[in-house]
C-alpha positions as CSV (number, residue, x, y, z in Angstrom):
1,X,-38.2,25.7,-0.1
2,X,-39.3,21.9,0.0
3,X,-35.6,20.0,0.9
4,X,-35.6,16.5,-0.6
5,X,-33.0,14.6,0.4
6,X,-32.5,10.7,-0.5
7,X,-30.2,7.9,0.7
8,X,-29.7,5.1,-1.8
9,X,-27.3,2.9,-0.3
10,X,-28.2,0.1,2.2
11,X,-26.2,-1.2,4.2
12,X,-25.3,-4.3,3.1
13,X,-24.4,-2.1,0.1
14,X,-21.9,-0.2,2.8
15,X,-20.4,-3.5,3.7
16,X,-19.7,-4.4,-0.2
17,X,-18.4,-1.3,-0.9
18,X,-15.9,-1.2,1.7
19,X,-15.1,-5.0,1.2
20,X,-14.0,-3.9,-2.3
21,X,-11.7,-1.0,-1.0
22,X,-10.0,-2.9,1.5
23,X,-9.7,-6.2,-1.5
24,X,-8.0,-4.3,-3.5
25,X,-6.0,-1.5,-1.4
26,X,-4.3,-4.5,0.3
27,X,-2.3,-6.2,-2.6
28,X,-0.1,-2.8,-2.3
29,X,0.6,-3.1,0.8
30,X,3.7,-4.1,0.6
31,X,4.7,-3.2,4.2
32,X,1.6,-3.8,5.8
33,X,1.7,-7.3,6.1
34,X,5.0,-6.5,8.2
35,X,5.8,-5.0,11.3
36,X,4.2,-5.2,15.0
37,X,0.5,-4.6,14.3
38,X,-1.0,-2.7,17.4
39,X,-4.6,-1.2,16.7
40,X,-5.9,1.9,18.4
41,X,-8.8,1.5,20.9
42,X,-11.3,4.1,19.5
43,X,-11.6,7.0,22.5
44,X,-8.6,6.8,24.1
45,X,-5.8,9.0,22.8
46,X,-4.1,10.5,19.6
47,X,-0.7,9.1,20.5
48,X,0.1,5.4,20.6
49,X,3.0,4.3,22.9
50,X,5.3,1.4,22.5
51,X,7.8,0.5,25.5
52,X,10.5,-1.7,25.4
53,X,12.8,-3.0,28.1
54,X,16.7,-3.3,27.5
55,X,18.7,-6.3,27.6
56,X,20.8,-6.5,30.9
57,X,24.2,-7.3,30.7
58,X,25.2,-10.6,31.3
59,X,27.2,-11.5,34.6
60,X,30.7,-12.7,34.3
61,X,31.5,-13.1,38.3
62,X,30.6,-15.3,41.4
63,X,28.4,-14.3,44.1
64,X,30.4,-14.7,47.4
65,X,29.0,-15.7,50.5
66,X,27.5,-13.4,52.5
67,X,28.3,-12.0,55.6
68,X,26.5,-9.6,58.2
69,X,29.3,-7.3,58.1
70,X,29.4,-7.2,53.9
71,X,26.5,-8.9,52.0
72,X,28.1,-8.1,49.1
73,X,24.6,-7.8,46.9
74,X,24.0,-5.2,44.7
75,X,20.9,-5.1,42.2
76,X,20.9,-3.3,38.8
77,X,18.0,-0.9,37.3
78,X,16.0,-1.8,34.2
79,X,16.4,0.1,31.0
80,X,13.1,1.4,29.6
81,X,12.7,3.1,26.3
82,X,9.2,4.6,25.3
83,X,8.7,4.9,21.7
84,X,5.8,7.1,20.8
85,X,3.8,8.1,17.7
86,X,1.0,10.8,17.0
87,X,-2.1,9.4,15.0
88,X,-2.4,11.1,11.2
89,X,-5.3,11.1,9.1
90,X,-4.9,10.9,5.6
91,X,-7.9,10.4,2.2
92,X,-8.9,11.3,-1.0
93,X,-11.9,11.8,-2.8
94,X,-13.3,11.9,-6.0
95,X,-16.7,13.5,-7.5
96,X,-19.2,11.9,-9.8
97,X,-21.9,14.0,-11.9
98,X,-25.0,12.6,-12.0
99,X,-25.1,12.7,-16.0
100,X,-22.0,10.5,-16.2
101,X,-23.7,7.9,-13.2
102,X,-26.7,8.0,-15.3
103,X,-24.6,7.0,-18.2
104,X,-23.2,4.0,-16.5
105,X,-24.0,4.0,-12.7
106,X,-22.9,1.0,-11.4
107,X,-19.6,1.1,-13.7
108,X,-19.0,4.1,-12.9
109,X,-19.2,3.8,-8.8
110,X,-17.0,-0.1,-9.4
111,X,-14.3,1.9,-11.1
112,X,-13.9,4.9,-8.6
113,X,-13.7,2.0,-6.0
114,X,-11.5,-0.5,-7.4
115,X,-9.3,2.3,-9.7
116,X,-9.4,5.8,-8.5
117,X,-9.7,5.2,-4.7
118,X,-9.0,1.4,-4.1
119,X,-5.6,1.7,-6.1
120,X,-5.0,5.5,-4.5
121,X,-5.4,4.4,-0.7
122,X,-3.2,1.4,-1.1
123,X,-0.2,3.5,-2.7
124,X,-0.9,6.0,-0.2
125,X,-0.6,4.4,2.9
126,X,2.3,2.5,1.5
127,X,4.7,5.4,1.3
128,X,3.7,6.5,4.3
129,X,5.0,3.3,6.3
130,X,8.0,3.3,3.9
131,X,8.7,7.2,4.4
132,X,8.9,6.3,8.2
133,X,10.7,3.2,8.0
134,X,13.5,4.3,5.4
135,X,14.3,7.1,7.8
136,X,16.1,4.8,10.1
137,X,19.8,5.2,10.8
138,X,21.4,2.1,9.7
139,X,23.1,2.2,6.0
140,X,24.7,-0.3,4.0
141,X,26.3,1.2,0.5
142,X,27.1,-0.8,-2.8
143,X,30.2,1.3,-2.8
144,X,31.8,3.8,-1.1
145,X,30.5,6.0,2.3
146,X,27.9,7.9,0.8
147,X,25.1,7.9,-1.3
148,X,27.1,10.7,-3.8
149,X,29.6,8.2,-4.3
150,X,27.5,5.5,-5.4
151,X,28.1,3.6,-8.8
152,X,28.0,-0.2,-7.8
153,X,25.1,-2.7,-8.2
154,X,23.8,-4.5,-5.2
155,X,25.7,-7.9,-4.7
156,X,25.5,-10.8,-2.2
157,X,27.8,-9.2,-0.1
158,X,26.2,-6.2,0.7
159,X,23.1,-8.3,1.5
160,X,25.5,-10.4,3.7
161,X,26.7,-7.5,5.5
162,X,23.4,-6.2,6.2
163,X,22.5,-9.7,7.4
164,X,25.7,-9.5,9.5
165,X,25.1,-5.9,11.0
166,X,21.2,-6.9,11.7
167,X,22.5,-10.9,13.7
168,X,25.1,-8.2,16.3
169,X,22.2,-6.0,16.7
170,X,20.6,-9.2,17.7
171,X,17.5,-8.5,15.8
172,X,15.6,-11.6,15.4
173,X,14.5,-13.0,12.4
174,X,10.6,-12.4,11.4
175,X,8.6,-15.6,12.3
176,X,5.4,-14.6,11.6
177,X,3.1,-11.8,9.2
178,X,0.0,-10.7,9.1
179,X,-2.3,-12.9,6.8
180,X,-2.2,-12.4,2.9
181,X,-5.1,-13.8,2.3
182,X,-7.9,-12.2,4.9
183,X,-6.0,-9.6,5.8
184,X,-6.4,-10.5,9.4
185,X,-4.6,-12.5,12.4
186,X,-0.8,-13.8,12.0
187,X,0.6,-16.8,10.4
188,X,3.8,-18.7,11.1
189,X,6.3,-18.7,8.4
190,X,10.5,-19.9,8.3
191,X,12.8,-17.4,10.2
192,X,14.2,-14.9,7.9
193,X,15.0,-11.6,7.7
194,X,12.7,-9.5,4.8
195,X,14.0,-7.2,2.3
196,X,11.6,-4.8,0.4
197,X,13.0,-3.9,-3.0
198,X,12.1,-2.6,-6.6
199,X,11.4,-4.3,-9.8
200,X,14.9,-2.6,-11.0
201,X,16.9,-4.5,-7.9
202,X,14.9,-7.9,-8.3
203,X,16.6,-8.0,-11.6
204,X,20.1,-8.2,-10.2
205,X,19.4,-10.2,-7.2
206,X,17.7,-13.1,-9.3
207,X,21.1,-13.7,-10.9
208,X,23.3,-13.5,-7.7
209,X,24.7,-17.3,-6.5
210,X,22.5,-19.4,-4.1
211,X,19.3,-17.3,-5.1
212,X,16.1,-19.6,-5.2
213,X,12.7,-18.0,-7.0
214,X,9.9,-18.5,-4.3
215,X,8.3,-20.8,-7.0
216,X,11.0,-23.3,-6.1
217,X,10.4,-22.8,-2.1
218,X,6.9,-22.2,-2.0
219,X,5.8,-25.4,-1.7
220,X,7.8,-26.2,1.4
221,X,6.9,-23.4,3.6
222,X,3.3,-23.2,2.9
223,X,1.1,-20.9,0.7
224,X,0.0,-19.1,3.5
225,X,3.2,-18.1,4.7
226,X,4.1,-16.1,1.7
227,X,4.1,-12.3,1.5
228,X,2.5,-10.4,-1.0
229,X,4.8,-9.8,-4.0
230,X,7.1,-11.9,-2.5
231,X,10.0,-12.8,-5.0
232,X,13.1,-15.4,-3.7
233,X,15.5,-15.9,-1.3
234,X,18.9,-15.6,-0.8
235,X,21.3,-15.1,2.1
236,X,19.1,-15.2,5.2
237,X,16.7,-12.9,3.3
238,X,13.2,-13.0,1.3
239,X,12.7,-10.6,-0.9
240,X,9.2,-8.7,-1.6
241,X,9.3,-6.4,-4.8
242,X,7.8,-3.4,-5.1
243,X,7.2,-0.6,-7.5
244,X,6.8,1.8,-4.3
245,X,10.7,1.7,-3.3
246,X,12.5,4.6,-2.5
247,X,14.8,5.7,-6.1
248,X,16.8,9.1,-6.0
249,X,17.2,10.3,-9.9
250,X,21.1,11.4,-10.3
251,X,21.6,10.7,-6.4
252,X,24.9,8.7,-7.0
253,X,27.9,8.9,-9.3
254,X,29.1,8.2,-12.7
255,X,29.7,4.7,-13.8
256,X,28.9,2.2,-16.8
257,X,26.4,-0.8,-17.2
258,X,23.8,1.3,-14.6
259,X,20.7,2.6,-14.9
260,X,22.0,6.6,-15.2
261,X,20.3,10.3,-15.5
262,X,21.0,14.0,-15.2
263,X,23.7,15.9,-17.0
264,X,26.3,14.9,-16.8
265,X,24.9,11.5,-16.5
266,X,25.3,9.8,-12.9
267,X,23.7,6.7,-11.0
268,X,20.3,6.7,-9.7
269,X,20.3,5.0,-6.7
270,X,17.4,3.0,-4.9
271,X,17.0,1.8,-1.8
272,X,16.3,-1.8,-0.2
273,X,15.3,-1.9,2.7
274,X,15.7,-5.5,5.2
275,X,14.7,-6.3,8.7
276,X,13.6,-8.0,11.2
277,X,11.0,-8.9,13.5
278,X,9.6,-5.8,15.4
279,X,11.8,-3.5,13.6
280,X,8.4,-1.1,12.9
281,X,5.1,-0.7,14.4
282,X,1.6,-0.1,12.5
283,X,-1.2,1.2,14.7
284,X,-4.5,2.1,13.0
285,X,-7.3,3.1,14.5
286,X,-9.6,0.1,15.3
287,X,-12.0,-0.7,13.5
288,X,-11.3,2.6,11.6
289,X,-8.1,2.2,9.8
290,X,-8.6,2.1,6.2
291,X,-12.6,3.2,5.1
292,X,-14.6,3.8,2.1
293,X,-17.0,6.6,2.0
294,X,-20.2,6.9,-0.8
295,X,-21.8,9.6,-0.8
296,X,-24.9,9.0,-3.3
297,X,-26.6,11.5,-5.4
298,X,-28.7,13.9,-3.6
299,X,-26.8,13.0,-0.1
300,X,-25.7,16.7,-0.3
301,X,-28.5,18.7,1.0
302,X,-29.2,22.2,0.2
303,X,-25.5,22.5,-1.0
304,X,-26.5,19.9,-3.9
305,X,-30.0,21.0,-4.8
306,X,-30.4,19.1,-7.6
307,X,-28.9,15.5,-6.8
308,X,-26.2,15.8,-9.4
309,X,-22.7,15.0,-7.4
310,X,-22.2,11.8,-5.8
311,X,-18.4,11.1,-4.3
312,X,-17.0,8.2,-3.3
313,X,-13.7,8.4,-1.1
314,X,-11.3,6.7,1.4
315,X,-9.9,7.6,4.6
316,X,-7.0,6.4,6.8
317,X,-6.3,6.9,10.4
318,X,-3.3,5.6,12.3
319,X,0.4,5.7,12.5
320,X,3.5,4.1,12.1
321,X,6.6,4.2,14.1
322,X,10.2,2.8,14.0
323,X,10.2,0.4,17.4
324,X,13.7,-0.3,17.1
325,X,16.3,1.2,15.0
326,X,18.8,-1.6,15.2
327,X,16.5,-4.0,13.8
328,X,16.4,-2.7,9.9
329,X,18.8,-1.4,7.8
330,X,18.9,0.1,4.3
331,X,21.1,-0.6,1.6
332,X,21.9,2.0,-0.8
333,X,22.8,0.8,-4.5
334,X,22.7,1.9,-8.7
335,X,20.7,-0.6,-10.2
336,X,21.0,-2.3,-13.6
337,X,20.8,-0.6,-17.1
C-alpha cells in the first residue's frame, strides 16, 4: 500500500500560528504577569528549586574588647529554606474533519486558535497558578473565624488588615511585572501590594472611601506599568479583576443584601487574593512554556488514510510554587447581591 503523506504548513506559518495562541492566551493571565518568573533550562531536571536565606536577627549588645584569655566572639549560622516544585504538563486538543476545513479552512483553523484553544490554554493555566497560590496559609475573613461563618462584604478594613498583616511579615511591595504588552522582560511600576479579585468584589470595592479607578491614575504611573485587567486602587493595593477567582456556592452563612444560594439560602463566598513581591514563583520550561500544535490534514499517516482529520492543540509545561507564605494572604468575603 502506497503511503502519501503531506505537510502543508511552513514555517513561518508555525511562527503565526503560535504568535496567535500566545496573543490571545495572555490577556487571561491574570497571574502571569505576577510573581518571580524563573524559566526552566531545557535538559536539566523535572524539579525547579528556589532557595532563600533568612533574615538574621538584629544585634542589640556591644562587642567588648577582646582578650586572649576570653575573645568573647561568637558567630551565628545562616537560615536556608529550599523551596521546590515538580514540572506538570498540561493541553488540550481539538479535531477538525476535512469536510468542515473544506467548508471554511482558514476560518475554521483562526477560530480553533483564537476560541477553542487560545481562550482554553489561557483559562487553564490560570487556575493552575491560582489553585497553588490560594492554598497559602494566611486568611483574612469579612466576618467571623471561618469561612462557615461568613455573611459580611469585603470593606476597607479588611483590606487594611491584610495590608497590615503582609507590612509585619515584612513583604515588600511589588515594584515591578512582567510586560503587558510583549509578554516579555520586566517593567518598573509604583510600590504596591496587588490584589486579584472577581467582577462580583470589584463592585463593592469601587464604592469603598479613598478608592481611585485606574482611569484617574493611569496617566501618572505610565501605561506600561499597568497590569492586565487592572481596576483601581485603594489602601496600599491595586486591584486586577478577574472572572477566574476562587467563589464557594453556599460556603458561608445566612445574611441579607448578599449574593446567596442553597437551601436554606446562605452566602457564597469568594476569595481575593493580595500580595507582594516574590510571594509566588512561575517556572516554565524555556522556550517551551505555552505552544501551539497543527497538525494538518493528512499529517496522520496510515492511522489517517484518507487526509480527513486535522487538530490543532496547545500544550503547557512548567510549574508554579508558593516562595514565601508570609508574603500573600487571602481574604475570604460574601459579595454583593
Amino acid at each position: 500500500m502506497a503511503v502519501t503523506t503531506r505537510t502543508q504548513v511552513t514555517d513561518a506559518q508555525t511562527e503565526y500560528f503560535n504568535m496567535r495562541l500566545l496573543a490571545r492566551a495572555r490577556a487571561y493571565l491574570a497571574f502571569a504577569s505576577l510573581g518571580q518568573e524563573k524559566p526552566i533550562p531545557m535538559n536539566s531536571s523535572n524539579q525547579v528549586r528556589f532557595r532563600r536565606y533568612g533574615v538574621m536577627a538584629a544585634v542589640t549588645t556591644n562587642l567588648a574588647e577582646a582578650t586572649a584569655e576570653s575573645p568573647d566572639r561568637t558567630a551565628v549560622q545562616l537560615s536556608i529554606t529550599d523551596v521546590t516544585g515538580n514540572i506538570i504538563r498540561r493541553g488540550n486538543a481539538v479535531a477538525i474533519t476535512d469536510v468542515l476545513a473544506y467548508q471554511a479552512a482558514e476560518d475554521v483553523i483562526k477560530e480553533s486558535q483564537d476560541v477553542c484553544v487560545g481562550q482554553n490554554a489561557g483559562e487553564s493555566i490560570d487556575i493552575y497558578y491560582r489553585n497553588v497560590i490560594d492554598a497559602g496559609t494566611t486568611v483574612v475573613y469579612s466576618n467571623g473565624t471561618t469561612r462557615a461563618g461568613l455573611n459580611s462584604v469585603i470593606d476597607g478594613d479588611d483590606i487594611r488588615r491584610t495590608v497590615r498583616t503582609l507590612q509585619l511579615n515584612n513583604a515588600r511591595m511589588v515594584t515591578q511585572i512582567i510586560n503587558a504588552k510583549t509578554g516579555v522582560g520586566t517593567v518598573p511600576i509604583r510600590p504596591c501590594y496587588v490584589g486579584v479579585c472577581s467582577p462580583r468584589t470589584a463592585f463593592t470595592l469601587s464604592q469603598l472611601t479613598g478608592w481611585r479607578g485606574v482611569e484617574e491614575y493611569a496617566s501618572h504611573v505610565g501605561l506600561e506599568g499597568l497590569v492586565d485587567g487592572e481596576i483601581g486602587y485603594v489602601d496600599g493595593v491595586r486591584f486586577v479583576q478577574t472572572t477566574q477567582a476562587r467563589s464557594y456556592d453556599a460556603g458561608g452563612a445566612a445574611g441579607s443584601g448578599i449574593l446567596t444560594s442553597g437551601t436554606p439560602a446562605v452566602a457564597d463566598v469568594y476569595e481575593t487574593l493580595v500580595f507582594g513581591q516574590e510571594a509566588y514563583g512561575r517556572c516554565p520550561l524555556k522556550g517551551k512554556g505555552l505552544v501551539s500544535i497543527f497538525k494538518p490534514l493528512g499529517s496522520g499517516g496510515s492511522a489517517d488514510m484518507y487526509d480527513e482529520i486535522a487538530t490543532v492543540a496547545w500544550k503547557f509545561t512548567g510549574v508554579c510554587v508558593i516562595l514565601n507564605e508570609n508574603f500573600l494572604a487571602r481574604i475570604e468575603h460574601a459579595v454583593a447581591s
